[in-house]
N, C-alpha and C positions, 0 to 999 in steps of 0.2 A: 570051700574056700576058707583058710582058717583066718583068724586074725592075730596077726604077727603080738608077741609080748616084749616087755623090754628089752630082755638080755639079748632077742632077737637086733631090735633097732640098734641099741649099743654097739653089737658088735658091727653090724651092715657100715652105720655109721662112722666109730672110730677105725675097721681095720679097712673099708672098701668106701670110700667119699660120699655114703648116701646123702650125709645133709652135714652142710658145712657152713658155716660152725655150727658144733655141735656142743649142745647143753648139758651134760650128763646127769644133772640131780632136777627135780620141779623148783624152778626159782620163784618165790612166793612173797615175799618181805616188804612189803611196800607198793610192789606193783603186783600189773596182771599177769596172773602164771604161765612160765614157759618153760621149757627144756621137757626131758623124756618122763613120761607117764607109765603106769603101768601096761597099758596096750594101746599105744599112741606117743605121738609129737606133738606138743602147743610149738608153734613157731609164733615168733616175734612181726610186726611189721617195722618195715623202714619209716625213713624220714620224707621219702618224696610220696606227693601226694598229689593226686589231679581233682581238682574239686569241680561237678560238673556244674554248668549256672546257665543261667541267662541273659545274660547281658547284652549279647551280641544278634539275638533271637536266631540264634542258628537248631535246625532243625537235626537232631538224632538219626542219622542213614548209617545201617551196619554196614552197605557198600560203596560212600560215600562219607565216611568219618572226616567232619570237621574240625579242624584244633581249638574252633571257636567255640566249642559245644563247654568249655571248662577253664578254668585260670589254676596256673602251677605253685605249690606251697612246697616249700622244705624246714622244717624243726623238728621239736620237740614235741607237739601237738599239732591235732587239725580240726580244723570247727567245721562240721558237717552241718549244713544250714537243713532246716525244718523240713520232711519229704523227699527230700535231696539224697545223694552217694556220692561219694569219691570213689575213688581207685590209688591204689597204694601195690606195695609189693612185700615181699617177706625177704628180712634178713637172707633168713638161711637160701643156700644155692643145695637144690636137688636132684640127686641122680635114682632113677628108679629103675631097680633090676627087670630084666624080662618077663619074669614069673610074678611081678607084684604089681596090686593096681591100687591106689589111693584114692581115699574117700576122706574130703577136710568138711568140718561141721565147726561152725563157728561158737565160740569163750561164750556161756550161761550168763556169765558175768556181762556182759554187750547186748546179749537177748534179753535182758532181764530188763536192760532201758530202753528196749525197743530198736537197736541197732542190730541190724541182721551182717553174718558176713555171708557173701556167697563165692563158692571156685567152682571148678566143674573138676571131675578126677584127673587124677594125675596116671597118664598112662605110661604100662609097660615101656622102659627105656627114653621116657622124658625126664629133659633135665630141664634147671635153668631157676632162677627166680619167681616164683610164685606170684601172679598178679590176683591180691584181694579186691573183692569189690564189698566196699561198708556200704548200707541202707539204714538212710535216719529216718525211720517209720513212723517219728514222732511229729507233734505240733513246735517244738523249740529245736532251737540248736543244741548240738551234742559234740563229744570229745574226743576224737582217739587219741592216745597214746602212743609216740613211737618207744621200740624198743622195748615191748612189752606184748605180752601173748595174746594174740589176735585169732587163731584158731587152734583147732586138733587136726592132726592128720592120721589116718586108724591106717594102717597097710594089712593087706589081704592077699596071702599067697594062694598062688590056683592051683590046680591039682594038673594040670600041664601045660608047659612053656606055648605063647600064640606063636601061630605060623608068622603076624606081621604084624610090629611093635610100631610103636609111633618113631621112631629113630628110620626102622625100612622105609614105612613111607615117607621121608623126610618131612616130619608135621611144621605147619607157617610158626608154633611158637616152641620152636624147638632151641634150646640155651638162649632163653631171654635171658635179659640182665633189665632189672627197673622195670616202672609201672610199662606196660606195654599195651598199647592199644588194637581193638580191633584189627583184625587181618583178614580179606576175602583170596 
C-alpha cells in the first residue's frame, strides 16, 4: 500500500473532486498550515463547532445521543474548556476513490499544547465533510482556530480495488455536510 505524493493528490484533486476546495501550495503565513504537502492534505476546520459540557447533566449514550450532552458555537474561534472536546468539521468536502483508504493524524502544532485531533479513516468511496473531534488534554482552556489546518490526511493506494466500498454498503455517514453526530 503505497502512500500517495503530491502531484498524486493535485491531480485527484483539481481534475476528479477529491477534496474541494482545494489548496494547491502549504498556506503558512500567520496561521496553522494547510493545503497540499509533500505526501499528504492539512485540511482546515470550520466554523461550527459543538462544544460538549455539562450543564444539563446529560449522560453520553452512543445509542441514545442526547443534544444536551453540548451547546452550539460558530466563529472565528472555539474555547475548549479544560479535559473537555468539541467536535467541529473540515472545510474541505471529500470524495475518496475506491482504491484509496485515508489515514488523518492531527497538526504537531495542537499536539504540542496537548490538544489531540482524532477521525477514524476515510474509506474507499466515502465522501462528505469530515467530522473532527479536538481533545483538550490539558488543565486550562485552549483555542482552535477556524480556517486554519487542523489535520493531515496521508492517502494509501492498495494493491487491489475491495469487493465493497463504504458507498456499496450505503455507510450512516455517507455525504455529511457539518459537524455530524453519532449514528447507530
Amino acid at each position: 500500500m503505497p502512500v500517495m505524493p503530491d502531484h498524486w493528490i493535485h491531480n485527484m484533486a483539481v481534475n476528479h473532486g477529491m477534496i474541494e476546495p482545494f489548496t494547491e501550495k502549504l498556506q503558512r503565513n500567520g496561521v496553522i498550515s494547510y493545503g497540499l504537502s509533500s505526501y499528504g492534505y492539512d485540511a482546515r476546520v470550520s466554523s461550527e463547532f459543538k462544544i460538549f459540557t455539562n450543564v444539563d447533566s446529560a449522560i453520553v449514550d452512543i445509542k441514545d445521543f442526547s443534544k444536551k450532552s453540548f451547546v452550539d458555537r460558530d466563529g472565528p474561534i472555539c474555547i475548549i474548556p479544560p479535559n473537555s472536546f468539541v467536535l467541529a468539521s473540515t472545510v474541505e468536502y471529500f470524495r475518496i476513490p475506491r482504491d484509496i483508504l485515508v489515514i488523518c493524524l492531527g497538526k504537531s502544532t495542537y499536539a504540542r499544547c496537548g490538544i489531540i485531533v482524532n477521525v477514524t479513516p476515510l474509506e474507499p468511496e466515502w465522501e462528505g465533510r469530515v467530522t473532527l473531534e479536538f481533545s483538550n488534554t490539558t488543565p486550562l482552556p485552549a483555542k482552535i482556530y477556524s480556517n486554519e489546518g487542523a489535520c493531515q490526511f496521508i492517502f494509501l493506494k492498495a494493491d487491489t480495488v475491495c469487493k465493497t466500498s463504504y458507498r456499496d454498503r450505503s455507510g450512516k455517514y455517507q455525504a455529511q455536510i457539518g459537524v455530524t453526530l453519532p449514528r447507530i
